[in-house]
C-alpha positions in Angstrom: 0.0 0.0 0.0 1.4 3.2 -0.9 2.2 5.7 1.6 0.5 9.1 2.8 1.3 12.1 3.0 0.2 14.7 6.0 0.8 18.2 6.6 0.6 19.4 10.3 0.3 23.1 10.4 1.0 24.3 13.9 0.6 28.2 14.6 1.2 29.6 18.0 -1.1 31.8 20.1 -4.0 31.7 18.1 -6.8 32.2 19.8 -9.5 29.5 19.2 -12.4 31.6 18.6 -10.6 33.5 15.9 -11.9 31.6 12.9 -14.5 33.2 9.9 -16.1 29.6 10.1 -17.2 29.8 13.3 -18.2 33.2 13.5 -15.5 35.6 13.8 -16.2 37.4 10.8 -13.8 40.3 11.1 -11.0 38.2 10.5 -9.9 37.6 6.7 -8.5 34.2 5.9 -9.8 32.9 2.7 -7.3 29.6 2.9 -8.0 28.6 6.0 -11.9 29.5 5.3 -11.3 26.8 2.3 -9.8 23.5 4.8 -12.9 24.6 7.0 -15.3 24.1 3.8 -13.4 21.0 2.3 -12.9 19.4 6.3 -14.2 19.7 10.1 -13.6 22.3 12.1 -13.6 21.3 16.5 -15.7 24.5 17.9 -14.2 23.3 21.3 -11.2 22.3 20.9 -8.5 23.1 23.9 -5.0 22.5 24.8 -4.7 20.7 27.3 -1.8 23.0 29.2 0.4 26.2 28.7 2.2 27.3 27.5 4.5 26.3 24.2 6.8 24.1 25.7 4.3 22.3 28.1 1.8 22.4 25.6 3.8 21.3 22.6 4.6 18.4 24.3 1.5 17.4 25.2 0.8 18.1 21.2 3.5 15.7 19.7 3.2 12.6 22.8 -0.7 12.2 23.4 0.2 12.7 27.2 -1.6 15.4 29.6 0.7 17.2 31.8 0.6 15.2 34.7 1.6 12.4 32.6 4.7 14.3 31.0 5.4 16.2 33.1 7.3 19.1 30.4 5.7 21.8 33.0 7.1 24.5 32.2 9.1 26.2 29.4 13.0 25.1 30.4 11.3 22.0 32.3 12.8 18.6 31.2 11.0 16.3 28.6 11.7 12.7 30.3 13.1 10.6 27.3 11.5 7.7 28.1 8.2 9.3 26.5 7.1 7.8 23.0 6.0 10.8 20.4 4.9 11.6 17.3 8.2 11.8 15.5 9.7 8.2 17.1 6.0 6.9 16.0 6.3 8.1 12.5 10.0 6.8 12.2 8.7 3.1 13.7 6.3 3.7 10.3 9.0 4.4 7.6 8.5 7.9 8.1 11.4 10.7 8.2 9.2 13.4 9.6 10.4 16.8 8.7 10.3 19.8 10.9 9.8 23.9 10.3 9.5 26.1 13.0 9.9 24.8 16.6 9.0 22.3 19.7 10.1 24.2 22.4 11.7 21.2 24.1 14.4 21.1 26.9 16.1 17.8 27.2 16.3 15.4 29.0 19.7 16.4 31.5 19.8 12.3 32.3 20.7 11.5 28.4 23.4 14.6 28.4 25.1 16.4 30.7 25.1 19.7 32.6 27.2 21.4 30.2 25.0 20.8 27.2 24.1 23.8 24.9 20.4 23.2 24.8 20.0 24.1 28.9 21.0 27.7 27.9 18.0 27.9 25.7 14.4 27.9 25.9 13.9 24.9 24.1 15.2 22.9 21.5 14.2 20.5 18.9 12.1 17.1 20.1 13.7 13.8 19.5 12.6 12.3 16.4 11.9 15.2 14.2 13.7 16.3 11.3 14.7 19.7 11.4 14.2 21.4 7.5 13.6 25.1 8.6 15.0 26.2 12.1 13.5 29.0 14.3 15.1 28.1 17.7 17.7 27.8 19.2 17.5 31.5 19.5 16.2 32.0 16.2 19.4 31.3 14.7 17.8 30.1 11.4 15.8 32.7 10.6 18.0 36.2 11.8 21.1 34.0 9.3 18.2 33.6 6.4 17.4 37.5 7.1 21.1 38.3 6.8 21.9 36.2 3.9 19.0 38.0 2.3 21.3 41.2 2.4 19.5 42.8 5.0 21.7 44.4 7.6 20.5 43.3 11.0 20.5 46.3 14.2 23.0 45.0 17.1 20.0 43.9 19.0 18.0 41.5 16.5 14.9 41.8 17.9 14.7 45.7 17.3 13.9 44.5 13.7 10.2 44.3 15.4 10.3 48.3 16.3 7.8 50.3 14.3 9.3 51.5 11.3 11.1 55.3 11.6 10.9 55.4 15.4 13.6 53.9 18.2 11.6 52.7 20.7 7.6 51.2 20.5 5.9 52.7 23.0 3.2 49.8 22.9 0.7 49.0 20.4 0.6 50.8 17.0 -1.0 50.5 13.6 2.9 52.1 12.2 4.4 48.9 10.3 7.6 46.6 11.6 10.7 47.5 10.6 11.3 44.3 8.4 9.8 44.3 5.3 7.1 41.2 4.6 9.0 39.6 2.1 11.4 39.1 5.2 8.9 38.2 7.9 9.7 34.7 9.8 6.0 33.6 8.2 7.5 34.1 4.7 10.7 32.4 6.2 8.7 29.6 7.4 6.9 29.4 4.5 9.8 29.2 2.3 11.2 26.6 4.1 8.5 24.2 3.6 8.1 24.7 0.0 11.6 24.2 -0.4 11.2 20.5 1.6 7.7 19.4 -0.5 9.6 20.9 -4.2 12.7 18.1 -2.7 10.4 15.6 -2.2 10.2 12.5 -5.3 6.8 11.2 -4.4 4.6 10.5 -2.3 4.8 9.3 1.7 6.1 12.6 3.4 5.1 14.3 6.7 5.7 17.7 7.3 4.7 20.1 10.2 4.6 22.7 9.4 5.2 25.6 12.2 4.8 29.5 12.3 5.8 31.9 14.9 2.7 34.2 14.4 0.4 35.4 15.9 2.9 35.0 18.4 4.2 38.7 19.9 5.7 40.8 19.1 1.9 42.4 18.3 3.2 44.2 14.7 2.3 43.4 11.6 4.7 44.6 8.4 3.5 46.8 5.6 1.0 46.2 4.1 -0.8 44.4 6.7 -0.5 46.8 9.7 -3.2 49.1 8.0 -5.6 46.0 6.6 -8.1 45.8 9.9 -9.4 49.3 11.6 -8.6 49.0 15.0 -12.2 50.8 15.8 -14.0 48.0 14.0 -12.1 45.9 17.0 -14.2 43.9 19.5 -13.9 45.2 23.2 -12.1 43.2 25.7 -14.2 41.0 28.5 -12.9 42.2 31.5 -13.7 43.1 34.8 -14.6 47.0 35.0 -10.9 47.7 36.8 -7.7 45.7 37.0 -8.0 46.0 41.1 -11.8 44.3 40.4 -10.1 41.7 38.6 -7.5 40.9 40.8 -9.9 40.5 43.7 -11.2 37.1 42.0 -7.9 34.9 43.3 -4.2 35.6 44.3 -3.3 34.1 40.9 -5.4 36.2 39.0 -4.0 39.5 41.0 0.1 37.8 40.1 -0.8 38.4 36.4 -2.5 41.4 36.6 0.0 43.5 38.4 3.3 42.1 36.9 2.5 41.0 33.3 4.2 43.7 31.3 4.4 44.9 28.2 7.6 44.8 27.0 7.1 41.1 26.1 4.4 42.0 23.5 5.2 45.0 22.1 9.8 45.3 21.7 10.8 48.5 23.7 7.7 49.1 25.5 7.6 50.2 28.9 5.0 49.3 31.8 1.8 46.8 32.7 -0.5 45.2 30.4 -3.5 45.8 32.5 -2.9 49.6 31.9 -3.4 49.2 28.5 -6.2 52.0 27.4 -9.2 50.5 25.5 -7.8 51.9 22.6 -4.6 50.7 22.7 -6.1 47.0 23.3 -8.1 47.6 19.8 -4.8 48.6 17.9 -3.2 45.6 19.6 -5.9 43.4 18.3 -5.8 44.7 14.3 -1.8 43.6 14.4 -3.0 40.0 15.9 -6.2 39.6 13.2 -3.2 41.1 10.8 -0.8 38.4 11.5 -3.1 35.9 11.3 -4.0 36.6 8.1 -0.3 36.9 7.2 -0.3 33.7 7.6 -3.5 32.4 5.5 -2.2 34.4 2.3 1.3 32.2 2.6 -0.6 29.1 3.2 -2.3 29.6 -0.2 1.7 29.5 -1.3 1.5 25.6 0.1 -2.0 25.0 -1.0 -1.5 26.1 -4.8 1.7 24.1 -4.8 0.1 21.1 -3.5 -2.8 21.5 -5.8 -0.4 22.3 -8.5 1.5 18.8 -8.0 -1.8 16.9 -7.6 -0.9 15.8 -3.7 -3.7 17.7 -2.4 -6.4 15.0 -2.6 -3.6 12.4 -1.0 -2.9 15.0 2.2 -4.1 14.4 5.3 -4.3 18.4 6.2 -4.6 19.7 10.4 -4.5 23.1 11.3 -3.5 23.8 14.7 -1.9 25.5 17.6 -0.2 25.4 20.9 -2.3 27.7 23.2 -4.5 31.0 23.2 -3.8 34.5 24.1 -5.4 36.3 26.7 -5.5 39.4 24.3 -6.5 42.4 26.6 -9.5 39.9 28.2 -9.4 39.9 32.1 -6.9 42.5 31.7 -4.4 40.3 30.7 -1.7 39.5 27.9 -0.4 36.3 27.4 -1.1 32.8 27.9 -1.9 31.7 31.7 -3.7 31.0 34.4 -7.0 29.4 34.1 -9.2 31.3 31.8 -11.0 30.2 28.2 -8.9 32.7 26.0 -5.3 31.0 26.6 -6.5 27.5 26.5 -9.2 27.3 23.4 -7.3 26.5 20.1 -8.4 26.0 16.7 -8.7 22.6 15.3 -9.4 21.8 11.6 -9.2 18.1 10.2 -9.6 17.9 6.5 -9.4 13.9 5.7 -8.8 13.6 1.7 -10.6 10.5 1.3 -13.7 10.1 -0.6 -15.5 8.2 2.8 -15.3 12.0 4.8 -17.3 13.7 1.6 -20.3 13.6 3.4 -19.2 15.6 6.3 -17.1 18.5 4.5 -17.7 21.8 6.2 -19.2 20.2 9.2 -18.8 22.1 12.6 -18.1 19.5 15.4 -19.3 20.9 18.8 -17.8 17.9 21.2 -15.3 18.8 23.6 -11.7 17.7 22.0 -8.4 18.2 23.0 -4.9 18.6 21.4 -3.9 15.1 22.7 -5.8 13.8 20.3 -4.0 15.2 17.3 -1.2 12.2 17.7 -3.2 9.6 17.6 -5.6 11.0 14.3 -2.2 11.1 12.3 -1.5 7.4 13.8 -5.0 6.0 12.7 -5.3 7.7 9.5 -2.0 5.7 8.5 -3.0 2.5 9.4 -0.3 2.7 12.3 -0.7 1.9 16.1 -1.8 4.0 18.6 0.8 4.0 21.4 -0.8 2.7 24.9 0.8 6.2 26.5 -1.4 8.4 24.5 -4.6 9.7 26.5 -5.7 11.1 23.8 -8.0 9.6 20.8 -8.7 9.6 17.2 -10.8 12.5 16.0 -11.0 10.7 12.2 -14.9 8.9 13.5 -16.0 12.7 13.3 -14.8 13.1 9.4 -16.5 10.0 8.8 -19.8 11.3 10.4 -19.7 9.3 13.9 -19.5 10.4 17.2 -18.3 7.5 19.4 -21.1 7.0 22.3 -18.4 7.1 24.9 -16.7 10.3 23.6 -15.5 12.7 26.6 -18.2 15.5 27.5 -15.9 18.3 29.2 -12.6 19.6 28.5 -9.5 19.6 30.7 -6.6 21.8 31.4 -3.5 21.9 33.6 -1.2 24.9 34.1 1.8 25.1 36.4 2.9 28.4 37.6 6.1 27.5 39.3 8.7 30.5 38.8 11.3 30.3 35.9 13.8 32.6 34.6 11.5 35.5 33.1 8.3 34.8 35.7 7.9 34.7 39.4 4.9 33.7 40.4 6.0 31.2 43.3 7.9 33.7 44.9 5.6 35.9 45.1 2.6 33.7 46.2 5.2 32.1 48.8 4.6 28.7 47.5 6.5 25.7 47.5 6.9 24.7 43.0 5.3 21.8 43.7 2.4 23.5 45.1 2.1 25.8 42.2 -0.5 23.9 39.9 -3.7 24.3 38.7 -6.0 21.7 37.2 -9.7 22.9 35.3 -12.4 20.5 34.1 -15.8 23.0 32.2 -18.3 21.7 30.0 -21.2 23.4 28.3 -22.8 24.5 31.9 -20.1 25.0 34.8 -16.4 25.0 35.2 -13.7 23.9 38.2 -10.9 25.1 38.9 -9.0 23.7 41.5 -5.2 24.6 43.0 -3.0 23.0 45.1 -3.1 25.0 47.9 -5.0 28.0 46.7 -8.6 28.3 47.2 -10.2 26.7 44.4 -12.9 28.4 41.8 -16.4 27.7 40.4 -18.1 29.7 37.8 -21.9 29.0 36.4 -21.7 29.7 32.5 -25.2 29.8 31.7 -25.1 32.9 33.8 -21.8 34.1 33.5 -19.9 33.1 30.0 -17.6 35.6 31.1 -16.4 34.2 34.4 -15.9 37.2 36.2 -18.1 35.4 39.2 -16.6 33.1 41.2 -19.0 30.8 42.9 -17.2 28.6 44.8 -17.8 29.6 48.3 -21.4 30.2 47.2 -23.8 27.9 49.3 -26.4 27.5 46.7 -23.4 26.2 44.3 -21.7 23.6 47.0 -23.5 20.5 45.5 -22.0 21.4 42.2 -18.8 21.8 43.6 -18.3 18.8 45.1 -19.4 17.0 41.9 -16.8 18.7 39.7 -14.4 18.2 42.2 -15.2 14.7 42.2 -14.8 15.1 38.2 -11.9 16.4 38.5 -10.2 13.1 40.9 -12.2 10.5 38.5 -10.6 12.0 35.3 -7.0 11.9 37.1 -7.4 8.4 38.3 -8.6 7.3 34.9 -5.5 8.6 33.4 -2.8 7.6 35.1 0.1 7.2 33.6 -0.7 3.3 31.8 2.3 2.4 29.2 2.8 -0.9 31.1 -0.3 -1.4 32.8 -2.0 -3.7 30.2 0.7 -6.4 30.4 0.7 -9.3 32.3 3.0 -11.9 34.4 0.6 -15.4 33.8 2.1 -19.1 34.3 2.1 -19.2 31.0 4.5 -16.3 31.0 3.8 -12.4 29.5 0.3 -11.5 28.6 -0.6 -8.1 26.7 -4.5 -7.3 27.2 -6.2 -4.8 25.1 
């Protein structure tokens, strides 16, 4: 049987809600608006932690984060884990790589003196690097300078606006690099040059992008393509000091998020951001994003152009949301909706998923399950470790009867390099964890050791409520809560569980 092909296209910090097809119509993405037509598009789709590094590998092995244990950017990936790159080379597969996995190593299989620990993260055994980003986005500032531009002493100044020194937070004035040398062209370019390499069919590529990733500035032309006064307003509590009253994690981000991490040069907090600055902010994101649709139409015309198209499994996906101005927030954290919610679209070439082109799939799903739809839809099997499952039965019209009906997310807030939060809190790191479980009606969110939170969405989609020490609400919490334990206990971690010692010697039960 001949061999597939797929195409994993992996954005990062794109917001789940921000797709035409499911109502977001201020957003322009005609490609992506195609896949949606031609596949099935998850309305509920979340990761199942933040942010890149912890969600990323929870992306590529099928495991949750308490299974993985990747908890942080710079935290350890334990080798010992199976992933989607090891599983594609156990298939005859060379997997190929652009962009990034955020993933420190393992320090047991190297040693202290090892390159990779002075990064954020590095590449994730088993891939194929064809297009580098990290470490330090060596690959793209070298393509940039090859290119003959001439870089400033500090690289990352090549995201000021254009004509001024400093960014003194969002703006609608243009980068400084021009678009035909944006890292989404770079990207791009890169994974053209891999599919123009290959010599037939039986390829896997994932393809990654940086965008709409800060820095929040678009290049010319883009930067003037959405008027931030046709922007939607932020949900937010009416002052930062109101939203920092809901829980000493919520009050951490507030008041130290800042925004020099979105916006290159800029000086104090996100929360301060004026309503009109969050609307500029938001035109550079919707303009990135569609940055990123025109040079997937690059891909989509050459594969249409080769005829691999209708032989290409296609997903469209991401690592985690953005907070975007809502709650008063930047970023991806804590516990709310906007960080964790993340597109998902599954277009399945074969003739059998006709019936269900353009469908909108309202089912909770989660980005563990992206490993083992790749593993299915090549007749390969689905490692034991994965806790995830095939989403394919929804291309083919099914929903199975015993399909999960909430979604769950961890986040771990224990300090690293560039964010405190422990410290501050005066928590032990192994204390500094949060776990939700939400469905259609409530959502939990319990801590360690903080006090946990409950919020009734029929009444408050927002969540700016929190009923947990509400009387009238402690039934519900005790049910979540008890959720919350059943779901942990059903997936503990179970790559050796299914065998057996008998008289007869090993037994392997399905």
């Amino acid at each position: 049987m001949a061999k597939k092909n797929v195409l994993l296209i992996v954005v990062d910090q794109w917001r789940g809600d921000h797709l035409p097809h499911l109502g977001f119509p201020q957003l322009r993405t005609p490609n992506i608006d195609r896949l949606c037509r031609e596949g099935v598009t998850f309305r509920n789709h979340y990761t199942t932690t933040a942010p890149c590094g912890p969600a990323r590998a929870s992306l590529l092995t099928g495991l949750y984060q308490m299974n993985h244990r990747a908890v942080q950017n710079t935290v350890p990936l334990d080798a010992r884990h199976d992933n989607l790159g090891k599983a594609l080379r156990r298939a005859g597969y060379d997997p190929a790589l652009v962009g990034y996995t955020t993933t420190t190593p393992d320090p047991r299989a190297t040693g202290p003196d090892d390159p990779r620990f002075k990064i954020l993260g590095d590449l994730m055994d088993g891939f194929r690097s064809v297009g580098a980003f990290e470490p330090a986005m060596d690959g793209y500032f070298g393509w940039v300078a090859a290119q003959g531009y001439k870089l400033p002493p500090n690289r990352n100044d090549i995201w000021l606006p254009e004509g001024e020194d400093a960014m003194p937070g969002p703006t609608t004035r243009p980068s400084r690099i021009p678009v035909e040398l944006s890292d989404t062209r770079y990207f791009t370019d890169r994974g053209l040059t891999y599919l123009r390499g290959r010599r037939g069919p039986g390829w896997f590529l994932h393809l990654g992008y940086y965008r709409p990733h800060p820095q929040f500035i678009a290049p010319a032309p883009y930067n003037r393509l959405y008027d931030p006064a046709a922007m939607l307003p932020p949900v937010r509590a009416a002052s930062p000091e109101a939203e920092a009253r809901q829980h000493p994690l919520a009050r951490f981000y507030v008041e130290e998020i800042m925004q020099s991490s979105f916006f290159q040069g800029a000086k104090g907090r996100g929360c301060d951001l004026t309503l009109e600055q969050v609307a500029m902010m938001r035109a550079s994101y919707l303009a990135l994003m569609t940055e990123i649709d025109d040079q997937l139409g690059r891909v989509f015309a050459f594969l249409d152009e080769t005829r691999q198209w209708d032989d290409t499994l296609v997903i469209f996906t991401c690592d985690h949301g953005e907070q975007l101005g809502d709650h008063h927030l930047l970023g991806k954290i804590g516990y709310f909706d906007e960080s964790f919610r993340i597109p998902m679209i599954l277009r399945d070439p074969s003739r059998a998923a006709d019936p269900t082109r353009g469908r909108i799939v309202e089912a909770f799903t989660e980005t563990i399950d992206t490993f083992p739809t790749i593993m299915e839809w090549l007749g390969q099997p689905i490692p034991r470790q994965c806790d995830g499952r095939s989403l394919l039965p929804f291309t083919l019209g099914g929903v199975p009867g015993d399909w999960r009906t909430e979604a769950h997310y961890e986040f771990d807030f224990r300090d690293v390099f560039y964010s405190k939060p422990e410290s501050n809190l005066g928590l032990h790191m192994d204390a500094c964890s949060l776990a939700v479980v939400r469905d259609h009606e409530y959502k939990y969110v319990h801590f360690a050791t903080l006090p946990p939170l409950f919020f009734d969405l029929s009444r408050d989609p927002n969540q700016l409520d929190n009923r947990a020490e509400d009387p009238a609400y402690a039934p519900l919490v005790r049910d979540y809560a008890q959720k919350m334990l059943g779901w942990r206990l059903r997936h503990a971690e179970r790559t050796l569980t299914h065998y057996r010692a008998t008289p007869e010697g090993l037994e392997a039960r399905a």
